[in-house]
N, C-alpha and C positions, 0 to 999 in steps of 0.2 A: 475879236471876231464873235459875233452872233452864234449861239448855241444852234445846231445841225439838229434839225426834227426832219422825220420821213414820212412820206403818205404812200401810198398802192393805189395802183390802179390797175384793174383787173383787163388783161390784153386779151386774145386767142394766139398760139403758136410764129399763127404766120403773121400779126401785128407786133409780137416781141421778134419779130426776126426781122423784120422790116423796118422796125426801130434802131434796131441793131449791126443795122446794115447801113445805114444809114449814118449815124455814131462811127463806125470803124473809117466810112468814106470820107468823113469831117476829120479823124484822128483826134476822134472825143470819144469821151466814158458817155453812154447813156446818160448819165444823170445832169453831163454837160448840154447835151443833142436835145434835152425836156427843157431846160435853162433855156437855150438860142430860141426853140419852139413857142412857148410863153411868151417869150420877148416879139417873137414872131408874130402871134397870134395877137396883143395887147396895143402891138403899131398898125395890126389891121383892123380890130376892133376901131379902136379908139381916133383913124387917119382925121377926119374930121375935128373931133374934138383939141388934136392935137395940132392941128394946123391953125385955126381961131384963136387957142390959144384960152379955150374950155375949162374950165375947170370946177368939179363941181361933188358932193360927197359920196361915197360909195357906199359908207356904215356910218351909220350917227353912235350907235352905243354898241360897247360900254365906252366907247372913244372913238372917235369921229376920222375918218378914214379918208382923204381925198383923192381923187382921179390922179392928181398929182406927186402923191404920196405911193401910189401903186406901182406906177411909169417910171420912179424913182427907184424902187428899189429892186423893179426888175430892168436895171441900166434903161432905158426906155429915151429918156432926158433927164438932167441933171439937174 
């Protein structure tokens, strides 16, 4: 398993409660409810690109990144 790194994102009160409420109604940790979210957000991003069947680079350096490579590791498709 891939080493666990953390980021922050700076909420207000009633955005971490709403997060959080949110996470309990799923009977998920937060940090699972950001996970679904991303995944969420990367099928509606990307509906187009992934329906044509798109593919194309997100970062060339220091190693090259692709749309597909993204989709992949946030379960997206396989």
């Amino acid at each position: 398993m891939a080493e666990k790194k953390g980021f922050f994102v700076r909420l207000n009160d009633e955005e971490i409660s709403a997060v959080s409420i949110i996470a309990n109604y799923r009977g998920e940790t937060r940090e699972k409810a950001t996970r679904a979210a991303f995944k969420l957000l990367a099928k509606e991003t990307f509906a187009d690109e992934i329906k044509s069947g798109q593919d194309f680079p997100m970062q060339k350096l220091p190693c090259e990144i692709r749309l597909s490579d993204v989709l992949k590791i946030l379960g997206v498709r396989g």
